[in-house]
Residue, then its C-alpha position, 0 to 999 in steps of 0.5 A: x584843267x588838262x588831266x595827265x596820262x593816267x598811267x600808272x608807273x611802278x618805281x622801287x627808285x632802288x637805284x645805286x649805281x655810284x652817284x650817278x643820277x637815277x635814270x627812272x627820275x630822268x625819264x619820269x620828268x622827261x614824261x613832264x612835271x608830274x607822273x602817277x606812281x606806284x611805290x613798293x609800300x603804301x595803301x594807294x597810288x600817288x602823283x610825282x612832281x618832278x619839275x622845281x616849280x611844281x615842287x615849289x608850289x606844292x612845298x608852299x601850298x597850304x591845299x597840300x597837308x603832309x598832316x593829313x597822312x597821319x592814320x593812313x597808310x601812305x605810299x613811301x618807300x621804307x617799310x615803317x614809316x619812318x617818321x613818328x605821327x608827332x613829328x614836326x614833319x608832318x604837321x602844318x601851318x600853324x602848328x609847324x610854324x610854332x613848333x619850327x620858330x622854338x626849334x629855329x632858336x637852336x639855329x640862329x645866326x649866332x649860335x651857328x657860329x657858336x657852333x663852329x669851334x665844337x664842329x671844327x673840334x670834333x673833326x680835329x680829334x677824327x683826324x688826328x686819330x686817322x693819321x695816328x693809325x696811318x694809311x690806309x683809313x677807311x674814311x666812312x668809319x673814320x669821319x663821315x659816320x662819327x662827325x655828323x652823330x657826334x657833333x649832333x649828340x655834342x650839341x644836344x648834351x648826349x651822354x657820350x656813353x649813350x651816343x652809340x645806341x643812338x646812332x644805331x637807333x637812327x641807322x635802323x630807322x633808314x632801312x629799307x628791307x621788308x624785314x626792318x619794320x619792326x626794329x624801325x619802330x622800336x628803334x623810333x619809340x626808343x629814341x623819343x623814350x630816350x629824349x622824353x627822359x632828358x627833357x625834365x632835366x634840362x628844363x629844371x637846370x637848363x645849360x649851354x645845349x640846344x635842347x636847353x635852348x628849346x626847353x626855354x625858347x621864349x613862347x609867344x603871348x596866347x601860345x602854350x609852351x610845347x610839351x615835353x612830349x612835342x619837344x621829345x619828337x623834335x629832338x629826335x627829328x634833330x638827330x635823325x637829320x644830324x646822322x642823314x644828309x652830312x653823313x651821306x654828303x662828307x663821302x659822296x663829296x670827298x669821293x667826287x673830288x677824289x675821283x674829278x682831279x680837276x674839280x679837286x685841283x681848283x678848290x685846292x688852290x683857293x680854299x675860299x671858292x669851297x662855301x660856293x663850291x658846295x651849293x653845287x656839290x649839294x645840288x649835283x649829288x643825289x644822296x637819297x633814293x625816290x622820294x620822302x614824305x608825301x602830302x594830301x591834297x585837302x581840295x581839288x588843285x592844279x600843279x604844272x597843268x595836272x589836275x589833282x583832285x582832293x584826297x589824292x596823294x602828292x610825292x615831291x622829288x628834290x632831286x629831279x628839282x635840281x636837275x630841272x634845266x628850266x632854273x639850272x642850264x646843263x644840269x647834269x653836269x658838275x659846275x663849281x663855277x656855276x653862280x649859286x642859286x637856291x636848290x632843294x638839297x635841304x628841302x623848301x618852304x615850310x618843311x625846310x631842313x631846320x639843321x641845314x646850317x649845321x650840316x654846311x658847318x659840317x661839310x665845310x669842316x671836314x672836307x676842307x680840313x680832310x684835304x689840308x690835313x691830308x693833300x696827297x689823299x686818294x683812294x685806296x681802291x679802284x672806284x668801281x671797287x667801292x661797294x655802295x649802300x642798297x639797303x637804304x634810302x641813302x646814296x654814299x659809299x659803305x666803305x671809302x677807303x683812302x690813302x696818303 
């Protein structure tokens, strides 16, 4: 094994400049596939992997545990952590692998397309209601905040009128701010509380909703059904990814396209290019800041030539995978001709985002609906106008506003 360069290197990853792509990333997996990092929380150091194979490896290596964090404090980039040490998570094989089977039982073929006239419903109504107030709209409040939540709280039975304190729940979570800590971690405890309540209901008069569906996924002979506690944490994983990557990636998306005349001219002309076009926009467009959830390594291991010795900290970075030339030639630029291959967009391996077939319904139904409702649609505003989020771990405009 060779040892990489010792060299420690301070990364805020506080970058926020439109969608442009995080020069810190760029020139970290330019040093080569994996760095030594500092992040601005965390008790110790941690290794980088920046390259997809690297990423890949790590996703999938059972040497790498994301179990193992919990206790610790671990380098990351929100104050509170912002998931709970039951999450699925951070759990790993095979005790993710039961818990993502009962989840995936929300998500199976079927009921995604089941799932669809509810989506296209809901962005119907956020529509309607925006060509009723007229231009100009403010597309953030008027789609991309309400589509992602209520189409999550629609599908777990929420009661609309508790939807609201939800989502202020799930937006206290992602915050950055050294001062957000504790009403990220009463906002976490609230939500399983919350979930925790629904539960003995659903399971006494399941109904039509994927927590019913969860509730009563058929358990494998010799397995124990999931607690009403386990199921509570899953819910809550559900709905924080209902309210992360649609809400940030409908913007982002419609900013694009509204600022690329020829990218949005091509799709225009033929509707049925967009599910291909999206693979790209999902891999192109970094939603997030830095870094997730880090792993541990339980032995010594090797990634891309690095040494990694046990108990070290190992962070992926989805993003500069994306950008990895070796699997995608050019990969800075946006190519809606580009044929599609697999991307990390929603993760990999066994932590693979369980709601990712949700969020494309969701994509696909607000920007293809937004652009038909509305094909003269543009900014309402020059872009170096719009102010974008920095008190976050997320990419996207805090207000977008547009016109028609």
């Amino acid at each position: 094994m060779s040892f990489h360069d010792p060299a420690v290197l301070d990364c805020p990853f506080d970058f926020a400049d439109a969608l442009e792509y995080d020069p810190s990333l760029a020139s970290l997996a330019e040093r080569g596939p994996v760095s030594r990092i500092r992040l601005p929380y965390g008790e110790a150091e941690a290794w980088l992997v920046t390259s997809f194979a690297g990423v890949r490896q790590v996703t999938c290596d059972p040497r790498f545990s994301r179990a193992a964090i919990i206790g610790r404090d671990y380098p990351r980039m929100t104050p509170e952590p912002i998931v709970s040490p039951e999450s699925i998570n951070v759990t790993d094989p095979p005790y993710v692998t039961r818990l993502r089977q009962t989840a995936a039982q929300a998500f199976t073929r079927e009921r995604v397309v089941a799932m669809r006239p509810a989506v296209d419903g809901v962005v119907a109504k956020l529509l309607s209601a925006m060509a009723e107030a007229g231009p100009p709209a403010d597309l953030v409040t008027s789609l991309s905040v309400p589509l992602p939540h209520l189409t999550i709280c629609e599908l777990l039975a929420v009661p609309e009128a508790d939807r609201e304190r939800l989502r202020t729940y799930t937006m206290r979570l992602l915050a950055t701010s050294p001062a957000a800590r504790k009403g990220a971690a009463d906002a976490k405890a609230a939500l399983r509380e919350y979930f925790a309540g629904l539960i003995p209901a659903r399971r006494a008069t399941p109904g039509e909703d994927l927590l019913s569906a969860m509730v009563t996924a058929p358990v494998a002979p010799g397995e124990e059904p999931l607690t009403d506690d386990e199921l509570a944490v899953m819910a809550v994983t559900l709905i924080l990814s209902g309210n992360d990557t649609a809400t940030c990636q409908i913007s982002n998306i419609v900013y694009l396209l509204l600022t690329r005349s020829e990218e949005r001219a091509a799709l225009a002309g033929d509707a049925g290019r967009f599910p291909g076009a999206l693979e790209e926009l999902l891999r192109f467009i970094p939603f997030r800041k830095g870094v997730g959830i880090p792993r541990i390594a339980l032995e010594d291991a090797e990634v891309e030539g690095t040494a990694i010795e046990a108990g070290d900290y190992v962070h992926v970075s989805y993003l500069a995978a994306n950008r990895d030339p070796a699997v995608f030639p050019d990969p800075h630029t946006l190519d809606l001709e580009r044929p599609v291959r697999p991307h990390m967009t929603f993760g990999w391996g066994g932590h693979h985002c369980l709601a990712a077939p949700l969020a494309r319904a969701e994509l696909e139904s607000a920007v293809t609906g937004l652009l038909t409702r509305f094909p003269h649609l543009r900014l309402a505003v020059a872009p170096e106008d719009l102010e974008w989020d920095t008190g976050t771990i997320r990419r996207f405009p805090v207000r977008l506003p547009v016109t028609w």
